[in-house]
C-alpha positions in Angstrom: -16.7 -3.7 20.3 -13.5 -3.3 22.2 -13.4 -7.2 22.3 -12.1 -7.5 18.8 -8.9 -9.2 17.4 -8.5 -6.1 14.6 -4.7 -5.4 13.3 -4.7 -2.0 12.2 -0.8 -1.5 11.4 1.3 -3.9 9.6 3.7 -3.2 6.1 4.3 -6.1 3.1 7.0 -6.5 0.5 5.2 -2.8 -0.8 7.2 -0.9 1.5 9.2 -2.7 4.0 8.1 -5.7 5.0 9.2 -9.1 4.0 5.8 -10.7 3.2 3.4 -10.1 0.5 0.0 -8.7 1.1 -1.7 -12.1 -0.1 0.8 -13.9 2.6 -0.3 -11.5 5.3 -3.6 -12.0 4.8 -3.2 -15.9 5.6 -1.0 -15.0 8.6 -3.6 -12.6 10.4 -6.3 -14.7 9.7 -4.6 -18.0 11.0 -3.6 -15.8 13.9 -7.4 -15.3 14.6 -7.5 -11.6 13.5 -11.0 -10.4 12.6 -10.4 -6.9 10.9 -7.6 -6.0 9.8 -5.4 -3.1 7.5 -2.0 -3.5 5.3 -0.7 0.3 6.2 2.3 0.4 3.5 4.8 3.2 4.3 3.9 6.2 2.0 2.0 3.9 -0.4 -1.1 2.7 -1.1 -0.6 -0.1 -4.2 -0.9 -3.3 -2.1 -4.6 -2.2 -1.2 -6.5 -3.5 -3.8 -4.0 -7.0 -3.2 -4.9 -6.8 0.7 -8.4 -6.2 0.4 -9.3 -9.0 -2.6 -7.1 -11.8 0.3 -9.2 -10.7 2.9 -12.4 -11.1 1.5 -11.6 -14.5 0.0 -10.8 -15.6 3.9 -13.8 -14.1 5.1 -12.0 -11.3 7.0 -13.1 -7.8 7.6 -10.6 -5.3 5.6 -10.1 -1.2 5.9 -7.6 0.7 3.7 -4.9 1.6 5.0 -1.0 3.8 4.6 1.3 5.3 7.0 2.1 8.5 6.2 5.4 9.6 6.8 5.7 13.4 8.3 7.9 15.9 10.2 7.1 17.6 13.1 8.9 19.6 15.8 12.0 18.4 14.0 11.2 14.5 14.1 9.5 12.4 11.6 6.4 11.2 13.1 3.8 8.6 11.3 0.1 9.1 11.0 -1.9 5.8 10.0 -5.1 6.6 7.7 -7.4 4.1 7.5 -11.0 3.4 5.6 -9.9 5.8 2.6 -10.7 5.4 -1.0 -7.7 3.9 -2.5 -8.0 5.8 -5.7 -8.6 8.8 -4.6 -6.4 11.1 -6.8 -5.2 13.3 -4.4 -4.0 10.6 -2.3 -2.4 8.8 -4.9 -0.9 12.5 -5.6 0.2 13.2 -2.6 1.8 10.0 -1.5 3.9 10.2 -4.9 5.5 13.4 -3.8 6.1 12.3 -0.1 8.2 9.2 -1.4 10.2 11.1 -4.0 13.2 12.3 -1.8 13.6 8.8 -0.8 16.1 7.7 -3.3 18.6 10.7 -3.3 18.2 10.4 0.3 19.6 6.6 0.4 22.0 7.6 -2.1 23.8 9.8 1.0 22.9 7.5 3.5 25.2 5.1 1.8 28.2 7.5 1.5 27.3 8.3 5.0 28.3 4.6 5.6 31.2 4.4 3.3 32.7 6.9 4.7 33.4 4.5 7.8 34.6 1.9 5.7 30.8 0.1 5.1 30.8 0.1 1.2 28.0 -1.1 -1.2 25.7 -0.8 1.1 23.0 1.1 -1.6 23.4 -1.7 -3.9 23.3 -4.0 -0.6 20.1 -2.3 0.6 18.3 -2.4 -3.5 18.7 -6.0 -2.9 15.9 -6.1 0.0 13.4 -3.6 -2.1 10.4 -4.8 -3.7 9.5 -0.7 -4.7 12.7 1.2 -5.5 10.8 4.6 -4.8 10.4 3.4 -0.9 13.5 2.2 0.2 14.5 2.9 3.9 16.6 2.6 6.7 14.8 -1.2 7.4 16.4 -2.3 4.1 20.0 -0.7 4.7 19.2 -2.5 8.4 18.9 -5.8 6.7 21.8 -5.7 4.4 24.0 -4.6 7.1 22.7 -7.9 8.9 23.6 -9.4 5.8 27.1 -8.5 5.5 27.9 -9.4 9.2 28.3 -5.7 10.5 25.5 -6.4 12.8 23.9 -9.5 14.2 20.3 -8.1 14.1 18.4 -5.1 12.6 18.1 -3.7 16.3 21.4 -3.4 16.6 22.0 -1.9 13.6 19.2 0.6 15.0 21.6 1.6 17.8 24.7 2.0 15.9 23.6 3.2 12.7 21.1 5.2 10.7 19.7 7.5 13.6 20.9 10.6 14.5 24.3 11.0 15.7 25.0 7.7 13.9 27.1 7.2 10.6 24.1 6.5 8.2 21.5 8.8 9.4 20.3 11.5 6.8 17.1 13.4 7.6 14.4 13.8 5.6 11.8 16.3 4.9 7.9 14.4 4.5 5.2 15.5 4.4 3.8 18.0 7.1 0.7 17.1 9.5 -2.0 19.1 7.8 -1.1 17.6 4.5 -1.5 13.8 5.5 -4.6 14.6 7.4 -6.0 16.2 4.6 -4.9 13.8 2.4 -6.7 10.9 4.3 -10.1 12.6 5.6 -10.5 14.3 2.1 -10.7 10.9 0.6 -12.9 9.9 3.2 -10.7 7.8 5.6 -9.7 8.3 9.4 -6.4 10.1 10.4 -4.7 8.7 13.6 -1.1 9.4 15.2 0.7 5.8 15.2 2.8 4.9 18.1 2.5 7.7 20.2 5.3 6.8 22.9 8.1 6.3 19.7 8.9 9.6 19.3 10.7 10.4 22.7 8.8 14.1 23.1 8.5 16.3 25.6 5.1 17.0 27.2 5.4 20.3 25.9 5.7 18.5 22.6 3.6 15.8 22.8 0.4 18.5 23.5 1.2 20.4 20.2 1.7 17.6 17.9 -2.0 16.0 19.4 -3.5 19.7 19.7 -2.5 20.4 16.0 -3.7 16.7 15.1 -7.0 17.3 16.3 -7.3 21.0 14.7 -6.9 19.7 11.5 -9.4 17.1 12.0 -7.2 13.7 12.9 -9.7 11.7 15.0 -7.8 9.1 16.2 -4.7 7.1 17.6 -3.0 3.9 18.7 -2.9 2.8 22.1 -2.0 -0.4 22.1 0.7 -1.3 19.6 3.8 -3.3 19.2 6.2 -1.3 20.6 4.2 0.0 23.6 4.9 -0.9 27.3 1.7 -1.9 29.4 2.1 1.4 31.2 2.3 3.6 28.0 -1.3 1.4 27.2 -2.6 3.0 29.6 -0.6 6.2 29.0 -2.6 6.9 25.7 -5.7 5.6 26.8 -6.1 8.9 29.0 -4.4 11.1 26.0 -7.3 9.6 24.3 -9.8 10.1 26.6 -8.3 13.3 27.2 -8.5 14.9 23.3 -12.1 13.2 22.5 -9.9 10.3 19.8 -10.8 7.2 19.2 -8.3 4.4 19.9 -6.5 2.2 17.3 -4.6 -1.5 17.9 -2.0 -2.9 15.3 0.9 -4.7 16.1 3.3 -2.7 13.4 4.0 -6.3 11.9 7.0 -6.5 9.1 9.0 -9.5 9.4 8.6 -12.9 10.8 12.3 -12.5 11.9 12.0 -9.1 12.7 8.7 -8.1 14.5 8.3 -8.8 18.5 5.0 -9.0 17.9 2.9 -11.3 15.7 0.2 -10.0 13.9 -2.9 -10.6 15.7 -1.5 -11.3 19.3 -1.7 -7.3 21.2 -4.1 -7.5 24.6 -7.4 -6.1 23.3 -8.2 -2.3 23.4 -10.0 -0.8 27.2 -13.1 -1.3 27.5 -14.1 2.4 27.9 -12.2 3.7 25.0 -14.2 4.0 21.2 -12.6 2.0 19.2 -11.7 3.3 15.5 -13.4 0.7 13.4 -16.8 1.7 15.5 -16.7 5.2 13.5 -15.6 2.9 10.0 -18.1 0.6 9.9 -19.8 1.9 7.0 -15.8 1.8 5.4 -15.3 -1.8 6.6 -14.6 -4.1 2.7 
């Protein structure tokens, strides 16, 4: 079961990505990809989209959202997958988690002005297919846009983190809610991206001690922006807290994303793969 092209993690036009869910569909399934999940940032109202494109190309589908939340002081995301898509308290809860969003791009564009970048809310509105979920990615691409950066990495290292003009924290959700949130409505909780976050060990420990305490069961080892050596990193964190392992290439942007949906080296052999514990969830 490890020997399975499933994408896990990927966003559409819902939250940031550039593609619709129908047109991600087509790409993952061209790309060979067997099961796959749309995991919309904070969001859940491209699922029913996702789901009705997958099984009209005969491909697997789960549920899926990427919660965002804070933890030791750093926003972290946790992917749910194989939930019920109308569960109310999911819906609920996601609602609340995006509403700081717009005041908070509101000062992340006087942030910019403030070193002569102007416009760059209306700039940034421009890329947004939901209003309620606009984030740094969309400031990223207008500042592309207006030539203050050749490429949304760059903008990533000279804007909009911390310590950088743009960057204005946030306050999400915390981990016990978006757990909750996703096993109460019968779905899988599991960290995203482990080796993104830059913690400590120290750290690191608490955030996958807590995880697991409030009933997360899994996370993703191979990923887009893992290394080879971080593979095999969170393959042993795995093995390590009992979880089961995830694989999603965090696919946005044709013009963006390193990695193509559909194209990560398959999941260890010796690890339990997610969808093994989601079958009965699989659409």
């Amino acid at each position: 079961m490890s020997i399975l092209n499933a994408d896990l993690h990927c966003h559409s036009v819902v939250s940031d990505g550039t593609l619709t869910p129908e047109a991600l569909a087509a790409r993952a399934h061209n790309n060979g990809v067997e099961l796959w999940a749309l995991t919309d940032h904070d969001e859940i109202g491209g699922q029913h989209r996702a789901a009705a494109a997958a099984k009209a190309l005969g491909m697997g589908y789960l549920t899926g959202t990427e919660i965002s939340i804070t933890f030791a002081g750093k926003t972290v995301h946790i992917v749910g997958l194989g939930f019920d898509a109308d569960d109310p308290s999911m819906v609920q809860g996601l609602q609340q988690t995006r509403g700081g969003r717009g005041l908070r791009a509101q000062e992340m564009s006087d942030s910019l002005a403030a070193v002569g970048i102007k416009g760059a809310y209306e700039g940034a509105l421009k890329y947004v297919g939901n209003p309620e979920l606009i984030s740094r990615t969309h400031f990223a691409r207008y500042l592309v846009e207006a030539g203050v950066c050749k490429e949304t990495n760059e903008v990533f290292r000279k804007y909009l983190t911390e310590g950088k003009p743009g960057f204005v924290p946030h306050r999400w959700a915390t981990l016990r809610d978006a757990v909750t949130w996703i096993t109460a409505a019968g779905g899988m909780a599991i960290i995203a991206h482990p080796a993104r976050y830059g913690f400590t060990a120290n750290e690191e420990f608490a955030l996958f001690s807590e995880f697991k305490a409030h009933g997360g069961q899994g996370v993703e080892v191979v990923t887009g922006s893992h290394t080879s050596a971080e593979y095999v990193k969170y393959a042993d964190m795995a093995r390590e807290f009992s979880l089961a392992a995830s694989r999603g290439s965090d696919f946005h942007s044709p013009d963006e994303s390193h990695t193509d949906l559909g194209t990560l080296p398959y999941l260890p052999g010796e690890l339990t793969p997610v969808w093994e514990l989601l079958t009965h969830r699989i659409l």
